[in-house]
C-alpha positions, 0 to 999 in steps of 0.5 A: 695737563693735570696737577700735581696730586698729593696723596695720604693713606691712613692703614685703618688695620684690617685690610681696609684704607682711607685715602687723602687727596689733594690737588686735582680738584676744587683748587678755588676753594680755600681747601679742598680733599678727596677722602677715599675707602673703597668706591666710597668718595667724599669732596670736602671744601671750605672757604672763609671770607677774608673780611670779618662779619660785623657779628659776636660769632662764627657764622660757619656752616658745615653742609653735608650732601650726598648725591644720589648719582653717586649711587647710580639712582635718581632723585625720588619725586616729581623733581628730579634733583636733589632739595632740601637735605636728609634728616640723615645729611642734617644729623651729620652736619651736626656731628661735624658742626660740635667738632670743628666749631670751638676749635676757631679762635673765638675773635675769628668772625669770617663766614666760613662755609664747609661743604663735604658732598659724597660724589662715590658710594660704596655699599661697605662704607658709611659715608658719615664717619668719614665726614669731620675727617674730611672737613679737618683736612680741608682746613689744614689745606687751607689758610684759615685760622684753627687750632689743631686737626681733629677727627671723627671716627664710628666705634662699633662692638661686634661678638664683643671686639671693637671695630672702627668704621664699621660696615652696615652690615656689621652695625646690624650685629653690633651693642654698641654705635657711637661716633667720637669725635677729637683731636690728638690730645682730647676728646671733644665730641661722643654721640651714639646709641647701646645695648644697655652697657655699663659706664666702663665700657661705653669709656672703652670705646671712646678710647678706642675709638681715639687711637685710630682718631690720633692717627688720622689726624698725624695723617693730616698734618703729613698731608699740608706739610707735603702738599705746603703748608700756608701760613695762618692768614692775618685777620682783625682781632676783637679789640681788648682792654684789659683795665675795662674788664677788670673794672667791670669785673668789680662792678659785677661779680659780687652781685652776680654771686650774690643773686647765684647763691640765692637760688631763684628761679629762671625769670626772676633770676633773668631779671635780676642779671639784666639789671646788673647788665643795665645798671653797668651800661648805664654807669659809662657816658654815652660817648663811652656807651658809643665807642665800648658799648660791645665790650661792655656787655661782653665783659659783664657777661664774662664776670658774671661767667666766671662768679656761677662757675665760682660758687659752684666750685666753691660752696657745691651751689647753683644758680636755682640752690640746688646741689651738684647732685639733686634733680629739680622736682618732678611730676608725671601724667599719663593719658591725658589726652582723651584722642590720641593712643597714648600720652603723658606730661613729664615735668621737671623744674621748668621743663616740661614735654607733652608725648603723644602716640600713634599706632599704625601699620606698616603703609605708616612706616617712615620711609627712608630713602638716601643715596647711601642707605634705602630702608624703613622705620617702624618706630620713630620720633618727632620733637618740637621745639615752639619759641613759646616754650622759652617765652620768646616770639619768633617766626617758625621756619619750618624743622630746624636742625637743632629739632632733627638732633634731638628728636633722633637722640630720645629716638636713639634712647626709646628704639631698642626697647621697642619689641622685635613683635610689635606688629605697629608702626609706632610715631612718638611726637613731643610737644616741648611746653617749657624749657630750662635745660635738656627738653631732650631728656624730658622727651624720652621720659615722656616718651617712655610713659606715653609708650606705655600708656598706648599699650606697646609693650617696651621691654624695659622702661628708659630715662634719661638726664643731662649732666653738665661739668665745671672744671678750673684745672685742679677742682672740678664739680659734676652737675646733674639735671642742668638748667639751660644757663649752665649748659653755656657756662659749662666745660662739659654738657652731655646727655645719658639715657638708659634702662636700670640695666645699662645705657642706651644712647648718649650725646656729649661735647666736651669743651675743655682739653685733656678731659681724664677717663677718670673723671668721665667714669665718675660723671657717668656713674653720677649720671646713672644715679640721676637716671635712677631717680628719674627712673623711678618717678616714672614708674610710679607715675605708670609701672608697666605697659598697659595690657591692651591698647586703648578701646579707641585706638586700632587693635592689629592682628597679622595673618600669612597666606600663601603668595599664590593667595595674595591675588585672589584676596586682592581681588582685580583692581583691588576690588576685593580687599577694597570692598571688604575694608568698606564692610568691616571698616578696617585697614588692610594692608598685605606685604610679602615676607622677603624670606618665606614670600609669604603674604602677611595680612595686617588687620587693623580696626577699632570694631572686633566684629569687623576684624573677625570678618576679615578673618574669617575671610582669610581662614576662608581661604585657607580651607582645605577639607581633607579627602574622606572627611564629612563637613557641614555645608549650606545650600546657596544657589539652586541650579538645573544640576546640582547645587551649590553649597559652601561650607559653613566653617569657611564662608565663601568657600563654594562647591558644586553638589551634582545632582547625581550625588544628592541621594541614591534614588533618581533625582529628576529635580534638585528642589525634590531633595534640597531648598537654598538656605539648607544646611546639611552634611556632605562627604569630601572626595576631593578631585573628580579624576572625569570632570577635574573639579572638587566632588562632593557627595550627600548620598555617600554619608547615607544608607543605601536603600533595601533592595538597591542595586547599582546601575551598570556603567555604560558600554562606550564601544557600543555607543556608536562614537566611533563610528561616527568620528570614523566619518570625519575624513569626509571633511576634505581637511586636508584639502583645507589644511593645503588651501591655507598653505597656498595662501600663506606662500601667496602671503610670503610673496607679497611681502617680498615685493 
């Protein structure tokens, strides 16, 4: 019998729905919800454990998968089963992970696991914004503890209107892609790339984009209530004791103050708290160590919280003396490394970022292949993360999602700026060396520069800052340039990018309600004037692209030739283009414009001699002589009948000189006129209409000698010819032709037995 389903619609305005469902499927799980738009169908689960984890945190995961049966495809590779994820499942992961994670109650330390799989596909629909709506509603079908529903929805500009949730196709058309993440009251997450807007309208369309999210998330809670609202499971709260943490807060939080205004750096200043910590500990008991121990420490931390975020509010100070507004020292390098093909260092304050990059063709393009989305990128970047780069040892574990997101952000912020007749494929790789606050911004900077040096010629340079906000209600003070302690103890930590024209990427998460629009603007506004001065060392460090690439790194050169034409240069087996690579130490690649079906050549190479070689092959080619024209040939094989000779304008281009063409007098030997290695002119005639084939002639360019007279042609009635074919009934073929017929009637029969 099947269940009872209940059902929820959100009207998203333009004909298009999103449905939530509940009841028929997955009802072990503590929650679960089908989210519906079109043939696009996402499950979504969560379970959390009844027992709290013997942790200070929230072990929740948030696990975005997307099946490839959901498409109608198979897994690509050896195995056939989906592995490890997607850096495209991984970036959604995260999007859901910052929306859902700060509404728990911060003492809730169950594992909570949510699973969100697309089991439909549509190709109208982008899975990924349907995801955190999908994660919301299961919690609210749940009884775990969480504070309010939230939403996430895709805001897209086209021809200048705002679309929510908007198809691939209309993405391709848009200047602006973010995602937003809220709740009904509050933003609380914006992630997204741009054409170079303004701060204005990047605020336009988060508050677009949080009209529809208010709705989606009345949805939801009309959804529990029909489906039965659960009551709030009971779960064992941290212990409190209120007098301790006042204790503990005189004991810590004129010292910590005091060591925040003295503006030290991040080791001597990490000591100086550690000592604090210490010293606290060690002024309890070791029974009193034993039974509070955890709540010692975490009310040190909290006092000394709460005295950094005072001082800033207070006197405009912060932990390295610094003011809200001012960046921490910068210096900048550029072709560093004397192997790469483009490179610099990017230093700000304690955070440092080494960018390399490599040219390559189109073969080095990076191929994506998901169930929603097949496709490629011919720009890309990578970031690394290494323990040492905050002076810590631990084990490497291969990319971790933390390294996905960043390195797709400074991707993000450095793509748009990539001419649309780059003829590379270009990989940027950032090697982070040190880190106190944003590495991240510190890699499209370094990006930038690096870029520049390869000889990519970026339209515009990029920069990027983070900013971090610090509010109690009625005061609130903006921080440009963050360091890592006050990316914690911040309300709100968000990166720009951009160009001296606008804003090219973002990421923000925002962690106190009922952030004002008023106060975002201003923060962006700060924040561009932090990207200018960023901007600037840059330049001054590398103020335009260089002219050329490198004299080492690969020069590319493109060439079309007809689609009939691609066989004949591969060669069988690709014998030909792999022979001629070997020659002239390139690499070739040949693919086909899905438009024209042309085929387009690159040639890339680091010897021009090599390169030229390889053009002059395709110009070979290409060749057509015109019919009348007069073209100089080279003689290259000797024959009984002619020669053959190939022009010299297009190497390897052959054509037969008959013999009967090399001059006006008889010819008994073609070595009486022509030796090989001769170079001479020839007339073009083109197609022989008796022999079909090309026809050239030296003998037609040259006078005629006195008294010549022509020979007359040949009289073919008299030449006996038919007198002779007459004779061919004498064959017996129609006998023959009757024979082969009898036998096959003989064959029909034996088959049929």
């Amino acid at each position: 019998m099947i269940p009872k389903v209940f059902r929820e619609v959100i009207d998203l305005g333009d004909g298009r729905t999103i449905s939530l469902e509940t009841g028929k499927l997955a009802k072990q799980a503590h929650g679960s919800v089908v989210v519906q738009s079109g043939k696009c169908m996402l499950l979504c689960t969560v379970v959390s454990n009844y027992h709290q984890a013997d942790v200070d945190f929230l072990p929740l995961t948030v696990d975005y998968r997307e099946k490839f049966a959901a498409a109608g495809r198979y897994p690509g590779g050896f195995f056939k089963r989906e592995a490890r994820p997607s850096d495209g499942e991984v970036l959604t992961m995260r999007l859901v992970d910052r929306v859902l994670r700060p509404l728990f109650p911060k003492d809730y330390h169950a594992e909570t696991q949510v699973m969100i799989q697309m089991m439909s596909h549509d190709d109208d629909v982008m899975p990924d914004a349907m995801a955190g709506l999908a994660a919301s509603a299961a919690i609210q079908l749940s009884d775990i503890p969480f504070e309010t529903p939230i939403s996430e929805v895709r805001v897209a500009r086209v021809n200048g209107e705002f679309v929510i949730n908007p198809t691939r196709a209309q993405l391709g058309e848009a200047d602006i892609d973010m995602m937003v993440g809220a709740s009904a009251d509050s933003v609380m997450m914006v992630e997204g790339e741009m054409d170079e807007c303004s701060e204005e309208e990047m605020a336009d369309a988060i508050k677009f984009a949080h009209e529809a999210i208010k709705v989606q998330c009345a949805a939801q809670v009309a959804l529990a209530e029909a489906f039965g609202k659960k009551e709030t499971r009971e779960y064992e709260p941290e212990v409190e004791d209120e007098d301790l943490a006042a204790k503990i807060k005189d004991m810590v939080y004129d010292k910590t103050y005091a060591i925040a205004k003295a503006g030290s750096a991040k080791h001597e200043r990490g000591a100086a708290f550690s000592e604090i910590k210490e010293e606290v500990f060690n002024s309890f008991s070791e029974e009193e160590q034993a039974e509070l121990g955890k709540l010692i420490h975490k009310y040190v931390a909290k006092a000394q919280k709460t005295a950094i975020r005072d001082l800033t509010l207070k006197e405009g100070l912060r932990l390295d003396g610094r003011k809200t507004t001012d960046i921490r020292p910068i210096w900048c390098e550029v072709d560093y490394l004397p192997s790469t093909h483009g490179s610099s260092i990017f230093t700000r304050g304690e955070t440092q970022a080494l960018a390399t990059v490599t040219l390559g063709t189109s073969r080095e393009a990076n191929q994506i292949d998901m169930p929603s989305f097949e496709g490629e990128e011919t720009f890309y970047l990578h970031y690394n993360f290494p323990p040492f780069s905050t002076g810590e040892a631990r084990p490497l574990r291969g990319t971790s999602r933390r390294e996905v997101g960043h390195g797709n952000l400074a991707q993000r912020a450095l793509k748009g700026m990539i001419p649309a007749d780059c003829p590379y494929t270009v990989r940027v790789v950032s090697e982070v060396l040190e880190s106190n606050g944003s590495s991240s911004m510190a890699t499209v900077c370094s990006g930038t520069m690096a870029l520049m040096d390869a000889g990519v010629q970026l339209k515009k340079p990029v920069s990027g800052i983070a900013m971090g906000l610090i509010s109690d209600g009625d005061n609130y003070a903006v921080l440009s340039d963050i360091l890592g302690d006050e990316d914690h103890l911040g309300d709100m930590d968000f990166k720009v990018t951009g160009t001296a024209d606008g804003i090219t990427a973002c990421q923000m998460d925002i962690k106190i309600k009922g952030l004002s629009y008023e106060i975002l603007v201003n923060a962006l506004k700060q924040a561009r004037d932090g990207r200018l001065h960023i901007l600037s060392k840059l330049t001054d460090t590398i103020e335009k692209p260089n002219a050329t690439v490198k004299a080492h790194a690969p020069k590319m050169i493109t060439r079309r030739i007809p689609n009939d034409m691609i066989g004949a240069f591969i060669g069988p087996g690709g014998k030909h283009i792999q022979e001629l690579q070997k020659e002239t130490e390139t690499t070739i690649v040949i693919t086909e414009d899905p438009i024209t079906e042309e085929g387009i050549i690159e040639i890339l190479g680091t010897k021009p001699e090599g390169m030229d070689a390889v053009i002059a092959k395709i110009e070979s080619m290409l060749f057509k002589p015109e019919v009348g024209s007069v073209y100089e040939v080279k003689v290259i094989k000797m024959l009984d009948f002619g020669a053959v000779v190939e022009y010299t304008e297009a190497p390897g281009n052959e054509v037969l000189l008959h013999v009967s063409e090399l001059a006006w007098e008889r010819t008994d030997n073609v070595s009486d006129v022509v030796n090989l290695g001769d170079i001479l002119d020839v007339k073009y005639f083109g197609i022989d209409p008796r022999t079909r084939k090309e026809k050239v002639s030296r003998k037609a360019i040259l006078p005629k000698p006195e008294g010549w007279q022509e020979r007359p042609k040949r009289d073919n009635n008299n030449r006996g010819r038919d007198n002779n074919r007459g004779n061919r009934d004498n064959r017996n073929r129609d006998n023959r032709r009757d024979d082969r017929k009898n036998q096959e009637n003989q064959e029909k029969k034996i088959n049929l037995f």
